[in-house]
C-alpha positions in Angstrom: 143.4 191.9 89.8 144.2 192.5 85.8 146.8 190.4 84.8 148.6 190.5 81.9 151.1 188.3 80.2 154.0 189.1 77.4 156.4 186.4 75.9 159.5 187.0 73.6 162.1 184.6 72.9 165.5 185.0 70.5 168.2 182.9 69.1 171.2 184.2 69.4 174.9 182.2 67.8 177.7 182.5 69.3 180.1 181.5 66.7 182.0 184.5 67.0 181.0 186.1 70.4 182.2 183.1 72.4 185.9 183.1 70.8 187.5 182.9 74.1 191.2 181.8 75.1 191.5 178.2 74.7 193.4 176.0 71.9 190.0 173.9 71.6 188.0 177.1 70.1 190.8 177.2 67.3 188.0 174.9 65.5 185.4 177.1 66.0 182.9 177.5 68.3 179.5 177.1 67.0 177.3 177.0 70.0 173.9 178.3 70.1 171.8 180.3 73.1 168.0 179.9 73.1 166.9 182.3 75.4 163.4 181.1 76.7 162.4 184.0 79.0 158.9 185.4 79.9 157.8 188.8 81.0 154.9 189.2 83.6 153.1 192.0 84.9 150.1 192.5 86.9 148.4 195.2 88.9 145.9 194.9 91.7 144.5 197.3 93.8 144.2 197.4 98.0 143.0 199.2 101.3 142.7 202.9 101.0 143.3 202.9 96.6 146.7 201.3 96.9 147.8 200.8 93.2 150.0 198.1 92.6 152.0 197.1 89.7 154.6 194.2 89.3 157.1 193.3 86.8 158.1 189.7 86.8 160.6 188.0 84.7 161.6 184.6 84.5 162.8 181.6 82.6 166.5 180.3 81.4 168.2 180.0 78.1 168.7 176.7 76.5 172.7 175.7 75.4 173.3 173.4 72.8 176.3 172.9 70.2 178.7 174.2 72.5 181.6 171.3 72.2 184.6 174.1 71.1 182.9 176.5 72.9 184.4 177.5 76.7 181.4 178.9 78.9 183.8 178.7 81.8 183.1 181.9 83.8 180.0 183.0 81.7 176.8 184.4 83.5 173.5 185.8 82.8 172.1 188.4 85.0 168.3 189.6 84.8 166.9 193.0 85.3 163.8 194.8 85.5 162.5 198.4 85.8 159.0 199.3 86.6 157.4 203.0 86.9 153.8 203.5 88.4 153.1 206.8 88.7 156.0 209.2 91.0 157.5 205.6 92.1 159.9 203.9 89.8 162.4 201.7 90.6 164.8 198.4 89.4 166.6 195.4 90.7 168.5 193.5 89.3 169.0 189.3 90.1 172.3 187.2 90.8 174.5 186.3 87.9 173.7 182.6 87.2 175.1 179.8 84.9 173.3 180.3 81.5 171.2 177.5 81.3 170.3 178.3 84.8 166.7 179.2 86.1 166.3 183.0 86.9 164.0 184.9 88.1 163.8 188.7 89.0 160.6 191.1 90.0 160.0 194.4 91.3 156.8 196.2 92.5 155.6 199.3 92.7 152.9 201.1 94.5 151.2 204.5 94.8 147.9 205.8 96.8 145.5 206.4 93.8 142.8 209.3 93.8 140.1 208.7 92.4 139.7 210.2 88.8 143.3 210.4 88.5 145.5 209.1 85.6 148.4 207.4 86.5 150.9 205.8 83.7 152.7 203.1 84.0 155.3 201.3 82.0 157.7 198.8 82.6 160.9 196.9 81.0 163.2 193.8 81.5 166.6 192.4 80.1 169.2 189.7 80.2 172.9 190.3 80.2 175.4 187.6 79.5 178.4 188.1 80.4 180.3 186.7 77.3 177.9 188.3 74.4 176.1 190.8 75.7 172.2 191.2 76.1 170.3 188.5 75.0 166.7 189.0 76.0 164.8 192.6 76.2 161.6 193.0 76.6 159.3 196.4 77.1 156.0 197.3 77.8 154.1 200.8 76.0 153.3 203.0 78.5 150.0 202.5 79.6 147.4 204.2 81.9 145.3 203.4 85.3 142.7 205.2 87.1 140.4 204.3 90.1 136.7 205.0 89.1 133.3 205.2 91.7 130.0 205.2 91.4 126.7 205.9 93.4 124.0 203.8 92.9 120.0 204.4 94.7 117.5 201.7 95.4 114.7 202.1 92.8 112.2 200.3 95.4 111.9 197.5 93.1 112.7 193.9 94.3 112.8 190.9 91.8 112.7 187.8 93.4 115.6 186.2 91.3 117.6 189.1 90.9 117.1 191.2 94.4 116.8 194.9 94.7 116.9 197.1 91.9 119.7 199.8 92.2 120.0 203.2 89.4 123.2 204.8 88.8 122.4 207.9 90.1 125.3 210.5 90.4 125.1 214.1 92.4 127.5 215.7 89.6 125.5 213.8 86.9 125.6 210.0 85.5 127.9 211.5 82.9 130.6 211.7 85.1 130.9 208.0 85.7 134.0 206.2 84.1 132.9 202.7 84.5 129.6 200.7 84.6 127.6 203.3 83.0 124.6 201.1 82.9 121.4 202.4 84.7 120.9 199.6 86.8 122.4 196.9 89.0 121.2 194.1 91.2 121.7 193.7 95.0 121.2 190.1 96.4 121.8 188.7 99.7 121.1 185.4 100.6 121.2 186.4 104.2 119.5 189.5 104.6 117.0 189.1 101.6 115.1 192.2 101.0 116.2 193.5 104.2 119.4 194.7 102.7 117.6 197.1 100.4 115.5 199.2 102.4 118.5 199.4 105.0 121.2 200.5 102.6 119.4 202.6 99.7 122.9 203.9 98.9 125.5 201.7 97.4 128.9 201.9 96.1 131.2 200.2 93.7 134.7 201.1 92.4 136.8 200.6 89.8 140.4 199.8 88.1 140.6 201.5 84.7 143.2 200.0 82.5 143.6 201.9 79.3 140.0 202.8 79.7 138.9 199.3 79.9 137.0 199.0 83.7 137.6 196.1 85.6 135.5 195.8 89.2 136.7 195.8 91.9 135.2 196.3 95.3 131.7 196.6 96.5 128.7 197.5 96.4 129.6 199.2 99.9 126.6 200.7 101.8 127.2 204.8 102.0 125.1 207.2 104.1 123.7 209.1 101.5 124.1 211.0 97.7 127.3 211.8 96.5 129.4 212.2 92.9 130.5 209.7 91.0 134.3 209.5 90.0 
């Protein structure tokens, strides 16, 4: 799973914003709102190419200063938007008491195709009720693919490393995305050499995050030749 991680934070005075009714604001209010929120998002991938993306905010905002200000009533409500593909949605958390903890996600998911690019892009906020927003955060659209390659036993079996497997593709080693390399290394602890001569065909795909690969299952045993994607 590829995991990534944004943080923002703003200061925001509420000198002004906060002038509600109340004789004790007639000498000013001079509170001030930290907001101390972080943005998550993370994508994994599951049976059958599920994709999977998922927005997570969290966090509070810190009060202080707030003597002649009247906060009576005031909220903060979080929300975040997420779009993977054709899916897209938002939700949108409980209002809470500023200096409350919140916390608000929403996922995402689409069956992925192999060579396919998929875009995703994501965004978050916090409304108070009194001032307005106060924390807003968004992510660049970015892209995802599911990659998979084909890989034959050379016949070659180093004792530390195990068998010896090339990238060999029917539509041409070009046309793998990921793990372009020429060889990889098969070892079982179990089976031992056995493993090689039973499955000479092998497997492994991919997540491809802004063309940067990340593995993620295999080496699977397959019957026999195929393309790589």
């Amino acid at each position: 799973m590829r995991h990534i991680q944004f943080r923002c934070a703003a200061l925001l005075t509420l000198a002004a914003a906060l002038l509600l009714a109340g004789p004790a604001l007639a000498q000013g209010c001079r509170g001030v709102m930290t907001p101390e929120y972080s943005t998550y998002v993370s994508y994994s991938v599951g049976a059958s190419y599920t994709i999977y993306s998922t927005v997570v905010l969290d966090g509070s905002t810190e009060i202080g200063n707030t003597e002649y200000c009247n906060l009576s009533g005031v909220t903060h409500t979080p929300t975040v938007r997420d779009r993977l593909g054709s899916a897209s949605g938002s939700g949108s958390g409980a209002p809470v008491s500023p200096a409350a903890y919140l916390s608000q996600e929403e996922t995402e998911q689409i069956v992925g195709v192999p060579r396919v690019v998929y875009y995703e892009s994501a965004s978050a906020d916090v409304y108070c009720s009194a001032v307005g927003e106060i924390y807003s955060w968004s992510q660049p659209e970015i892209t995802l693919a599911i990659g998979v390659n084909r890989y034959l036993f050379t016949g070659h079996i180093d004792p530390n490393l195990g068998c010896e497997y090339d990238l060999t593709c029917a539509n041409g080693n070009g046309a793998a995305r990921c793990g372009t390399y020429s060889t990889d290394w098969i070892y079982d602890e179990e089976d031992g050499n056995a493993y090689c001569t039973e499955h000479p065909w092998i497997v492994t795909d991919w997540l491809i995050f802004n063309s940067n690969c990340d593995a993620l299952f295999g080496p699977f045993p397959v019957p026999g030749p195929g393309d790589c994607q």
